[in-house]
TORPA-4810 file (N, C-alpha, C, O; in nm, 3 decimals):
<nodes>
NODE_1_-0.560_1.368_0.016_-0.422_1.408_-0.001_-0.344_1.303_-0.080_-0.257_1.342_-0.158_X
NODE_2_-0.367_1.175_-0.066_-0.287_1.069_-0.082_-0.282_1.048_-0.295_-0.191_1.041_-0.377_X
NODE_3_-0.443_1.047_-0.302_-0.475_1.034_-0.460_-0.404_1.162_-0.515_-0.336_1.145_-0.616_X
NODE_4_-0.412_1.312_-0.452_-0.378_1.403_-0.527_-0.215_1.398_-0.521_-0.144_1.462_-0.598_X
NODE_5_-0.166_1.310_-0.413_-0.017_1.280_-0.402_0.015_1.233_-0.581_0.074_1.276_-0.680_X
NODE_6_-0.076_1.105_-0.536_-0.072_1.044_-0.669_-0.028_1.080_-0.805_0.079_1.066_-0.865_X
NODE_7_-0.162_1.138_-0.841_-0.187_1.243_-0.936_-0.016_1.343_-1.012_0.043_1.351_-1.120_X
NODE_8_-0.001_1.402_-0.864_0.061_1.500_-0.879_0.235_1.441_-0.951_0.311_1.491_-1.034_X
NODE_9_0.239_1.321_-0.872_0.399_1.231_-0.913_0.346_1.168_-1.025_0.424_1.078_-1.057_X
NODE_10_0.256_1.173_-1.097_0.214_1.085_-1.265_0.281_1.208_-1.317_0.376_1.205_-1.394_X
NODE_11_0.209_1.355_-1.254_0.247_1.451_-1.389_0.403_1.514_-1.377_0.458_1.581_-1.464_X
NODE_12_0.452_1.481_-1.264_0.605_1.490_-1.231_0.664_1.402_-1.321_0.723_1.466_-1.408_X
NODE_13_0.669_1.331_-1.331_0.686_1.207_-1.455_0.731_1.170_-1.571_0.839_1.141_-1.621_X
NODE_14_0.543_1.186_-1.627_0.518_1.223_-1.743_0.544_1.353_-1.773_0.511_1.370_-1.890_X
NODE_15_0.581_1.440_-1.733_0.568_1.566_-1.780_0.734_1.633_-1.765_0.802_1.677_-1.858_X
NODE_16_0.776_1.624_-1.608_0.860_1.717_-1.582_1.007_1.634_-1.601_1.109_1.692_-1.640_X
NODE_17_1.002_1.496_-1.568_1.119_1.429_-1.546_1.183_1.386_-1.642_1.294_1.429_-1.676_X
NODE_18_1.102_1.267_-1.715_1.148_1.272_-1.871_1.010_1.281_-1.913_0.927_1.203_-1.867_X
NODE_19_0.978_1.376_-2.000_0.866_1.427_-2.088_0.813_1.287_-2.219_0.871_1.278_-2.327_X
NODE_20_0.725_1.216_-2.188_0.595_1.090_-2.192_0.764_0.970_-2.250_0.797_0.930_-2.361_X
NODE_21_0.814_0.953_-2.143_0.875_0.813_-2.133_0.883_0.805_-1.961_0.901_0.889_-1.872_X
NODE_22_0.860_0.666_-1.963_0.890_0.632_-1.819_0.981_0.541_-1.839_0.996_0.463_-1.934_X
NODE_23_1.074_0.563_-1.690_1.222_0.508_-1.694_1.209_0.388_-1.571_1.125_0.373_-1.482_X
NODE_24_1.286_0.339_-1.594_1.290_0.230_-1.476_1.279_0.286_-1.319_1.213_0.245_-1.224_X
NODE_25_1.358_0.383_-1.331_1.368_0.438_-1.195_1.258_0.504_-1.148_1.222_0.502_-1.030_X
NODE_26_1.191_0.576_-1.256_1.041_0.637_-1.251_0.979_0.555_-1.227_0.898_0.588_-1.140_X
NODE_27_0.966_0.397_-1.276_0.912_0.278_-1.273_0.876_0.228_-1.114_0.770_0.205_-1.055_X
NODE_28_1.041_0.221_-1.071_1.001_0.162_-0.943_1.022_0.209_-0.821_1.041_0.147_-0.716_X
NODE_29_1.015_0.356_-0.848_0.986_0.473_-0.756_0.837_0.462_-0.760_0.793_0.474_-0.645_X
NODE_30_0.758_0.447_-0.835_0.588_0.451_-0.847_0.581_0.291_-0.808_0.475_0.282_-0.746_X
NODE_31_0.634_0.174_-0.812_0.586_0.104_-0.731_0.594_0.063_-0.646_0.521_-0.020_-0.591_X
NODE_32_0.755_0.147_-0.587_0.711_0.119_-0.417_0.614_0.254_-0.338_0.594_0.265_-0.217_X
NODE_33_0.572_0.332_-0.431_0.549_0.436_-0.361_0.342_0.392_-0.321_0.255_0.449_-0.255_X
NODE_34_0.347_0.269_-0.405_0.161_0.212_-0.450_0.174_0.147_-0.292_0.082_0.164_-0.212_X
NODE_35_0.260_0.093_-0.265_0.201_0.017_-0.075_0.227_0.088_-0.015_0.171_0.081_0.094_X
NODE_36_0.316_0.200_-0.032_0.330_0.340_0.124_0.199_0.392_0.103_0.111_0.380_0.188_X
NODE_37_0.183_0.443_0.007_0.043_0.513_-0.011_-0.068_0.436_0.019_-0.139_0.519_0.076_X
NODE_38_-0.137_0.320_0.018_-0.244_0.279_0.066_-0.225_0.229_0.213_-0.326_0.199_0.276_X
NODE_39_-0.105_0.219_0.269_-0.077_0.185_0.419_-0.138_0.323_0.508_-0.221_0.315_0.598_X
NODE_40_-0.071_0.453_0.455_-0.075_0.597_0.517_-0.214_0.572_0.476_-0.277_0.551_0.580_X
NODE_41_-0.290_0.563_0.373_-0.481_0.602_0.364_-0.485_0.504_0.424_-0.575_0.547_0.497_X
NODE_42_-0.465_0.380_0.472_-0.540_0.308_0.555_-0.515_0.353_0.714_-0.613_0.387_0.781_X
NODE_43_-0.405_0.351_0.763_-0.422_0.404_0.898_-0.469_0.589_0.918_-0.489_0.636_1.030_X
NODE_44_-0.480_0.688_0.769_-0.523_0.764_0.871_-0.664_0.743_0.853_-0.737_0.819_0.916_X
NODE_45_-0.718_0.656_0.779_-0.888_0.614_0.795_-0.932_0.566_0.905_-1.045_0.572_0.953_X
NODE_46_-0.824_0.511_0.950_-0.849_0.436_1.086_-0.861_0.473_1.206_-0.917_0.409_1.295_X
NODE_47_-0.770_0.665_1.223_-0.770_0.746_1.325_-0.643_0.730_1.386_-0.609_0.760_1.501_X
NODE_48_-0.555_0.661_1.262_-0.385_0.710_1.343_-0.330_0.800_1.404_-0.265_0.813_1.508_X
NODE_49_-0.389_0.900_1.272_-0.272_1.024_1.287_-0.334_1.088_1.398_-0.269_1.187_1.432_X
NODE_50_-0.418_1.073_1.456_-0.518_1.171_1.573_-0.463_1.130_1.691_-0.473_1.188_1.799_X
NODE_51_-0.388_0.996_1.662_-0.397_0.903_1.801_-0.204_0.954_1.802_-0.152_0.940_1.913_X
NODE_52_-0.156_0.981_1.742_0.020_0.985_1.704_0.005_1.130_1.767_0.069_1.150_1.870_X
NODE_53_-0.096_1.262_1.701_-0.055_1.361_1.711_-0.121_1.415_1.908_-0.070_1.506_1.974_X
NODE_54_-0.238_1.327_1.954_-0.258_1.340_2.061_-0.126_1.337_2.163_-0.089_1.425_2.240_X
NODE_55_-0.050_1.163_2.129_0.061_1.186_2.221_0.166_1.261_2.184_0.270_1.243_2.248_X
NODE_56_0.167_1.371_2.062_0.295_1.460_2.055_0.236_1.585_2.162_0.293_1.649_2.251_X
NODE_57_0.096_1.587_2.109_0.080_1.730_2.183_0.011_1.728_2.324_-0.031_1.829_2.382_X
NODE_58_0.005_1.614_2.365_-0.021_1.529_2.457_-0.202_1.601_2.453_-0.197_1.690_2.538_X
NODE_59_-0.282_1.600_2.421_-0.454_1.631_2.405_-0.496_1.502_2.387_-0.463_1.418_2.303_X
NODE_60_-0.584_1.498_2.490_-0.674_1.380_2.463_-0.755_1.390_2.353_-0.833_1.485_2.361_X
NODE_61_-0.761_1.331_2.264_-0.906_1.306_2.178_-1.028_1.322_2.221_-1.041_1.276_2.334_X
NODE_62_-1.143_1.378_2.169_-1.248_1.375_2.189_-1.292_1.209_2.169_-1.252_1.151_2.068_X
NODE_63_-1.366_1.143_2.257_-1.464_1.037_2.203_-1.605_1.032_2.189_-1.660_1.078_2.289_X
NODE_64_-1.704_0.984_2.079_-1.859_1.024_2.121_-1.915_0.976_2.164_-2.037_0.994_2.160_X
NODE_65_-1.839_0.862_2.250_-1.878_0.765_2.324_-1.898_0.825_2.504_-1.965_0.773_2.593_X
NODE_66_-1.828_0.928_2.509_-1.821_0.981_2.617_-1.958_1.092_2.636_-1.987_1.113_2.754_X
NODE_67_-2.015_1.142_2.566_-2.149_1.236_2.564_-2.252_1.093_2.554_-2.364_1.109_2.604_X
NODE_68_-2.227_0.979_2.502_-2.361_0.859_2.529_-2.357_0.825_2.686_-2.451_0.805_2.763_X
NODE_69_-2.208_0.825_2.709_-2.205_0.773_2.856_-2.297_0.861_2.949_-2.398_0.830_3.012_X
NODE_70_-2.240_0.965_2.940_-2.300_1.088_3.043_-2.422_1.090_3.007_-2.491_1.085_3.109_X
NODE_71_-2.519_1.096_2.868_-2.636_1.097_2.841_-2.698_0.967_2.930_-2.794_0.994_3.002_X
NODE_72_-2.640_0.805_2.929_-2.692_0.748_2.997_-2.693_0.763_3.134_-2.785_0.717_3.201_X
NODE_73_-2.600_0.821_3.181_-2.610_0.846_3.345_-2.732_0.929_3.347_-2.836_0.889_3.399_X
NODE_74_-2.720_1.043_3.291_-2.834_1.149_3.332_-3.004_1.060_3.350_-3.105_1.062_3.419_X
NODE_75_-2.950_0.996_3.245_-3.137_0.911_3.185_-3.160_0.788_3.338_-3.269_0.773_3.395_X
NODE_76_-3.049_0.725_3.372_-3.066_0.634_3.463_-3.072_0.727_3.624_-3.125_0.670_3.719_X
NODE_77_-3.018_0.859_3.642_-3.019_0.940_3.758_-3.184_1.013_3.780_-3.237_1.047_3.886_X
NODE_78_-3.235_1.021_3.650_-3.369_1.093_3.646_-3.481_0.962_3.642_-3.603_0.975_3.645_X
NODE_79_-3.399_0.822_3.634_-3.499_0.702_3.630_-3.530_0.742_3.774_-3.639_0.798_3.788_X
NODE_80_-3.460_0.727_3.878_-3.465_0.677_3.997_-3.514_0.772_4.088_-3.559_0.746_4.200_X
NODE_81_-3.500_0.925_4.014_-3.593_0.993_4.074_-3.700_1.036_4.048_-3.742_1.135_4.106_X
NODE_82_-3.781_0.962_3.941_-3.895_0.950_3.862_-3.924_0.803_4.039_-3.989_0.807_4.144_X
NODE_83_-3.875_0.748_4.004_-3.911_0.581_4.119_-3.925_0.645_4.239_-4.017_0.605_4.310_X
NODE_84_-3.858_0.734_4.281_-3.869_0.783_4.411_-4.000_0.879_4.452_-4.074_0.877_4.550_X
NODE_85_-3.996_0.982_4.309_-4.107_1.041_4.330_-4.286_0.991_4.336_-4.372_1.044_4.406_X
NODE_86_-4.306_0.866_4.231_-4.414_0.783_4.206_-4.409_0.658_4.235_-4.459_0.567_4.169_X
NODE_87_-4.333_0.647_4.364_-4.281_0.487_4.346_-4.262_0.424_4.275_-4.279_0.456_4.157_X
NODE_88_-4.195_0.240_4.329_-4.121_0.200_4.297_-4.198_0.095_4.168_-4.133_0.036_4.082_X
NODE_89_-4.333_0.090_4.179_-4.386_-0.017_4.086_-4.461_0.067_3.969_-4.583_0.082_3.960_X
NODE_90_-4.393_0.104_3.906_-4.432_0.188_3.811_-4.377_0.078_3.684_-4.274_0.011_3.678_X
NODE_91_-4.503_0.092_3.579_-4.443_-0.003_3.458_-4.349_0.071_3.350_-4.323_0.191_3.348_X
NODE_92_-4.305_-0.029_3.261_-4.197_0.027_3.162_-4.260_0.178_3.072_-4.197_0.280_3.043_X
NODE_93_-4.384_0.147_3.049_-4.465_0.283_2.989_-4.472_0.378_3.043_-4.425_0.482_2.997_X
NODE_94_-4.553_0.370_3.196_-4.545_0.494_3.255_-4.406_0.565_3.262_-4.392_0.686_3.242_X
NODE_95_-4.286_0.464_3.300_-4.167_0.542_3.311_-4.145_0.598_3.190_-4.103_0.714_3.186_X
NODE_96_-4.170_0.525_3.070_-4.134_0.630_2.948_-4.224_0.753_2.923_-4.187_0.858_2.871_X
NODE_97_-4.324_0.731_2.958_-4.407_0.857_2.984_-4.355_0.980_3.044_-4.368_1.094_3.000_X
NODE_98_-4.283_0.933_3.175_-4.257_1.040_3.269_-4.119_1.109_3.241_-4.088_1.217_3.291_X
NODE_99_-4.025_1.026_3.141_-3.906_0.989_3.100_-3.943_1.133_2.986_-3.881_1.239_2.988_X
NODE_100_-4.045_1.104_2.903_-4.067_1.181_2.798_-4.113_1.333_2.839_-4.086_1.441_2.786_X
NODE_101_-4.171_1.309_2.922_-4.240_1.439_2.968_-4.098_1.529_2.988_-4.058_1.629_2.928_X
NODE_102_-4.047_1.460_3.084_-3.890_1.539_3.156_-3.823_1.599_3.025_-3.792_1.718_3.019_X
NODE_103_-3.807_1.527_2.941_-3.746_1.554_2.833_-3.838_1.643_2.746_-3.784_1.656_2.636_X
NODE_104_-3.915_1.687_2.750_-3.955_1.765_2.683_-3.999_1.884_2.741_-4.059_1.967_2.673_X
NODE_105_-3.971_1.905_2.882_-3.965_2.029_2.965_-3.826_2.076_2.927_-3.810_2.197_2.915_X
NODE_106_-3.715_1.987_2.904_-3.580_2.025_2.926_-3.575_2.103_2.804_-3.514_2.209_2.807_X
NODE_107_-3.646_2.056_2.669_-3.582_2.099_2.557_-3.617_2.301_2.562_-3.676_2.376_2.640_X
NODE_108_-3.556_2.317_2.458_-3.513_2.438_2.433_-3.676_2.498_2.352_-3.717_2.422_2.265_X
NODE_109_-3.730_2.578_2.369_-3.855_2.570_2.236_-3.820_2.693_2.163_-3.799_2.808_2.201_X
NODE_110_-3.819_2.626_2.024_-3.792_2.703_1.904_-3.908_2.754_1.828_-4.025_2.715_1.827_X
NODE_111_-3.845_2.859_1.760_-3.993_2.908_1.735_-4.111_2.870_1.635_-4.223_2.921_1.624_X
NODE_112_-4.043_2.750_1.558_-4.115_2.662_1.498_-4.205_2.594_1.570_-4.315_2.556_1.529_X
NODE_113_-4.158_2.577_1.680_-4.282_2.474_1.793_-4.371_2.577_1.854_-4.486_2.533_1.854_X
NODE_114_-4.364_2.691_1.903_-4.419_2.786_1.877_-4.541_2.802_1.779_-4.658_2.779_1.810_X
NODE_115_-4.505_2.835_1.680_-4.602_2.843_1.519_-4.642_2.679_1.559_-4.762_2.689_1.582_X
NODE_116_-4.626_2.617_1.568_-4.673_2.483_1.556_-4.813_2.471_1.649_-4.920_2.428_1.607_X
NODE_117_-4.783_2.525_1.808_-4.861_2.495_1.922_-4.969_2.645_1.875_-5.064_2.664_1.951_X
NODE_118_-4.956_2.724_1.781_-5.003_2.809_1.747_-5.150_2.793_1.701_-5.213_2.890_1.659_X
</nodes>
């Protein structure tokens, strides 16, 4: 939005305001307008406007930090009942073994894996 802002006030300018002269005022209307414009692309790169418009409309943001969290609970809840079921001295392999297995009962089978096991 910001470049085509840009863009769009060159040909306001050059074109519509005074036709290929630039005036002082054209001048330093375009250079204060060069630090608003990279301030606004820098904070909404940053996730301002998500964070401004959450508390207007009061919505929490999604984070994807929150589906790793829960993914790690699940993985550390199915550790312990992997430990419970085969006891407790089971090595780092076997648990990934048993870790893997689980996980690959859970998945979904597509019909590519299908043709595959075919």
């Amino acid at each position: 939005f910001f470049s085509v802002f840009a863009y769009l006030w060159l040909l306001i300018i050059l074109q519509a305001w005074t036709p290929n002269v630039v005036t002082v005022e054209e001048a330093s209307i375009t250079f204060l307008f060069c630090p608003v414009l990279v301030v606004l692309a820098y904070l909404v790169d940053k996730g301002w406007h998500t964070k401004m418009l959450s508390r207007i409309v009061s919505v929490e943001p999604v984070h994807p930090d929150d589906d790793l969290v829960n993914r790690n609970q699940e993985v550390a809840k199915k550790m312990r009942e992997i430990k419970n079921q085969h006891g407790e001295n089971l090595s780092d392999a076997e648990m990934a073994r048993h870790l893997e297995a689980h996980l690959r009962s859970q998945q979904r089978k597509t019909r590519a894996s299908h043709r595959v096991k075919a």
